[in-house]
LUMTI-210569 format. One record per residue: residue in one letter; x, y, z of N, C-alpha, C in turn; residue number from 1. Coordinates in steps of 0.02 Angstrom, whole numbers. Example, Ala and Ser with C-alpha at 12.3 -4.5 7.8 and 13.67 -1.06 7.14 Angstrom:
(A, (660, -284, 390), (615, -225, 390), (660, -165, 390), 1)
(S, (642, -112, 354), (684, -53, 357), (645, 2, 394), 2)
END
This chain:
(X, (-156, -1594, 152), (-177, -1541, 106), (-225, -1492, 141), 1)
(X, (-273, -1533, 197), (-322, -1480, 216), (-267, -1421, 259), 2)
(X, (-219, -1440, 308), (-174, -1387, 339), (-170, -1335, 301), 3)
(X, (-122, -1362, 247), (-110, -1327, 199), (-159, -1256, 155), 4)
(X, (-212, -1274, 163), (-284, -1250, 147), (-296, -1196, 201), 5)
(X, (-294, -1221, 232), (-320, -1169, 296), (-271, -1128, 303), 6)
(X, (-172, -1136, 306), (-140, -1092, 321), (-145, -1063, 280), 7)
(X, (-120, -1076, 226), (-156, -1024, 145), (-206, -979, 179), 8)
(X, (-250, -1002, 186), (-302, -957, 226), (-301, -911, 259), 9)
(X, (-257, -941, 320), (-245, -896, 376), (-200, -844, 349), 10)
(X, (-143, -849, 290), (-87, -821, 293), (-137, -751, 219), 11)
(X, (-193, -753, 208), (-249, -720, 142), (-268, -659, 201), 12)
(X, (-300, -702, 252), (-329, -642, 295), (-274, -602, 327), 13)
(X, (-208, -644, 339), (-176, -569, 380), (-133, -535, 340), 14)
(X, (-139, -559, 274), (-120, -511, 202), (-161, -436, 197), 15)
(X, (-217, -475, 204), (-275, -436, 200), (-274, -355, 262), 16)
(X, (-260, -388, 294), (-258, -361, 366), (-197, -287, 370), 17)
(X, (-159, -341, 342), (-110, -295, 337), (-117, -236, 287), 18)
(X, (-148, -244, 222), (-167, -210, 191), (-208, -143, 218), 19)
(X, (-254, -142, 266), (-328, -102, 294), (-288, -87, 353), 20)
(X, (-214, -86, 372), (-174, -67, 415), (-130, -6, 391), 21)
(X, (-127, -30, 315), (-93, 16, 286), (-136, 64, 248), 22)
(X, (-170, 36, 244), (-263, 110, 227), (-257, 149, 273), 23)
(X, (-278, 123, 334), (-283, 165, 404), (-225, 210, 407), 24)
(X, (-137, 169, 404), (-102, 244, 440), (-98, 279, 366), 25)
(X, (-100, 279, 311), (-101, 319, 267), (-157, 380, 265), 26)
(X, (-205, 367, 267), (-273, 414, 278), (-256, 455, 368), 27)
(X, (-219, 418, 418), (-213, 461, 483), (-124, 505, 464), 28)
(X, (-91, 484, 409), (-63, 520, 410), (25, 492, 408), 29)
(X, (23, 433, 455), (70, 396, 487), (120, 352, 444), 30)
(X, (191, 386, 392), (200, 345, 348), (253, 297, 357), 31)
(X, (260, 310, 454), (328, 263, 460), (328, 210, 462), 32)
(X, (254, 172, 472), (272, 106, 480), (243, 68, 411), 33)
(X, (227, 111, 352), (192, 73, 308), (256, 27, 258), 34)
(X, (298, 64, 260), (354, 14, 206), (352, -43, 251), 35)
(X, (370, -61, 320), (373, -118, 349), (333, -164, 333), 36)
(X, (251, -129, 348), (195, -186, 322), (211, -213, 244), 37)
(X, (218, -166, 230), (213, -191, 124), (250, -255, 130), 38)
(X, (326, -225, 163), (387, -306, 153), (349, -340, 183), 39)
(X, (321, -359, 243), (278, -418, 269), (240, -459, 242), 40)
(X, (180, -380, 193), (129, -420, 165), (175, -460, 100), 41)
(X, (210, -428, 40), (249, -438, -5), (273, -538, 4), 42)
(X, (297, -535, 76), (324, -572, 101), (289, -646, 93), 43)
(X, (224, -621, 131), (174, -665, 144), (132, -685, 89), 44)
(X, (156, -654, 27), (104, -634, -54), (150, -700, -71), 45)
(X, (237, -702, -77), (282, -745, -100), (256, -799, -104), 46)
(X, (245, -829, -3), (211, -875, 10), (171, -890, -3), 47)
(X, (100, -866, -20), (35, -894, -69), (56, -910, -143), 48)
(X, (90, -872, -193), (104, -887, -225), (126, -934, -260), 49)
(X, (209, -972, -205), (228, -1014, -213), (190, -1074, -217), 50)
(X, (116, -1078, -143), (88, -1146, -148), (24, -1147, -230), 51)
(X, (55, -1094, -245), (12, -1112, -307), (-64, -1098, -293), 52)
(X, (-107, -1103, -226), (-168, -1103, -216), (-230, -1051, -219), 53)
(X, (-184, -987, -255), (-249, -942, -278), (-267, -972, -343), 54)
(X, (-251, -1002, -370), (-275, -1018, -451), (-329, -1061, -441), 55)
(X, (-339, -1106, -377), (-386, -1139, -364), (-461, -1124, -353), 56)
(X, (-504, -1138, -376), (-579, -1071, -381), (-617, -1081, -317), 57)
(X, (-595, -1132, -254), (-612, -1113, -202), (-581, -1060, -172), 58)
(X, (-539, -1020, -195), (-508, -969, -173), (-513, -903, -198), 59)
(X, (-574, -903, -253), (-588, -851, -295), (-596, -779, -271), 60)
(X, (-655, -789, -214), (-677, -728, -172), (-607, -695, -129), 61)
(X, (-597, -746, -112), (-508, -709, -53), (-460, -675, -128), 62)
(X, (-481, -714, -154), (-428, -679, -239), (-465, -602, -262), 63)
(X, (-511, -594, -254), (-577, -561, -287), (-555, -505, -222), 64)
(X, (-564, -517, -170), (-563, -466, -102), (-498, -432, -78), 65)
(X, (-461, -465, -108), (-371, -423, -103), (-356, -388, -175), 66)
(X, (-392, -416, -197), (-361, -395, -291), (-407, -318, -253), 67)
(X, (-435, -296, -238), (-509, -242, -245), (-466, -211, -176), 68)
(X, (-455, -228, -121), (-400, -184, -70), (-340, -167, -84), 69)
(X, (-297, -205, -126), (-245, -185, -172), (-253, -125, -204), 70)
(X, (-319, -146, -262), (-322, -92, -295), (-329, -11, -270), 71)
(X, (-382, -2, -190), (-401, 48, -150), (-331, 49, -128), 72)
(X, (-277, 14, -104), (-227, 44, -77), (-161, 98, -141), 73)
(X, (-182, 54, -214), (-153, 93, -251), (-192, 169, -278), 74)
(X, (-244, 165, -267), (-277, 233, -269), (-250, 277, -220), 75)
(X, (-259, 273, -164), (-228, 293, -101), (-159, 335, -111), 76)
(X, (-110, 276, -128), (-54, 304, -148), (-38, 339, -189), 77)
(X, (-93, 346, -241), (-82, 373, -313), (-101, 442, -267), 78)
(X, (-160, 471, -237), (-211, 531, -248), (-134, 542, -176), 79)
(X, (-104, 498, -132), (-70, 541, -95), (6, 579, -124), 80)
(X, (24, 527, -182), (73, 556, -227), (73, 625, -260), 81)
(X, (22, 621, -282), (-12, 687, -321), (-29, 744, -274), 82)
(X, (-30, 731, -200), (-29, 774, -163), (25, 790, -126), 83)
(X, (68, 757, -131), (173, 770, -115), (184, 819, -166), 84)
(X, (164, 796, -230), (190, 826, -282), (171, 922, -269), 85)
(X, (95, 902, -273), (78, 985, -292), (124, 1032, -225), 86)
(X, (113, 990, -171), (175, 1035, -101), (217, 1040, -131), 87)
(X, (251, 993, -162), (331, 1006, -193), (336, 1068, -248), 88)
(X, (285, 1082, -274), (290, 1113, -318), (258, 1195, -280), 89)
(X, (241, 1199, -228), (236, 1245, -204), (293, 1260, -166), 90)
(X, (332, 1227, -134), (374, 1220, -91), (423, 1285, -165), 91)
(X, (438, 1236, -204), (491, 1265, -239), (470, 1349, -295), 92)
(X, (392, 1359, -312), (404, 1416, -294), (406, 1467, -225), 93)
(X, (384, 1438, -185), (428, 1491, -136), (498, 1502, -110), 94)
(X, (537, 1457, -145), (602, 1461, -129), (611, 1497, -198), 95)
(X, (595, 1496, -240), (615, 1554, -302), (594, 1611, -290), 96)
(X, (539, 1599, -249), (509, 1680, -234), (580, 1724, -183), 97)
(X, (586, 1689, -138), (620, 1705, -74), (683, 1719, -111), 98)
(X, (716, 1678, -154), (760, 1706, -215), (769, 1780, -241), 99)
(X, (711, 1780, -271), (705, 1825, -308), (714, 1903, -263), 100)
(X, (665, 1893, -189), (664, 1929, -158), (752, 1970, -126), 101)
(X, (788, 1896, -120), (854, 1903, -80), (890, 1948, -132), 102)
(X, (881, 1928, -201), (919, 1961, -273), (908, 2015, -270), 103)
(X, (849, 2055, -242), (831, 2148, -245), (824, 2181, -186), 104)
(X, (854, 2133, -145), (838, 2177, -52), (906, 2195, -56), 105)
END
């Protein structure tokens, strides 16, 4: 059981890890390698899951410290969504503009 404990462990921190990997290239910009990490971490989330061992309250704080980087990585994504969007929405009036323009030249 103690193995078991510790890989749980080991497999929390490079969840974690992976997470503040995907902070980093999001904030530098870099969005090619973040779907990869997600399936990894996703992957590695299965695996805790399955052993059942976040429900256990020696595991509260590692529960407590991903739930709170999770959450910063869904902020992240949200405030970078909202900033695709407003480009997109500039993007497409200037193609109506450039429209409009082509319609009276």
């Amino acid at each position: 059981m103690r193995d078991s404990v510790e890989n749980i462990s080991l497999v929390l921190e490079e969840i974690e890890q992976l997470i503040n990997e995907q902070l980093q290239l999001i904030k530098q910009g870099d969005d090619s390698k973040i779907h990869g990490l997600a399936i990894k971490a996703e992957n590695l989330m299965q695996q805790v899951k399955n052993s059942g061992i976040l429900g256990q309250e020696n595991f509260q704080l590692q529960r407590e410290r991903l739930a709170k980087k999770y959450e910063q990585l869904c902020l992240v994504f949200a405030a970078r969504k909202d900033k695709v969007r407003q480009e997109m929405n500039k993007i497409r009036k200037f193609k109506s503009t450039i429209g409009a323009y082509r319609k009276n030249v």
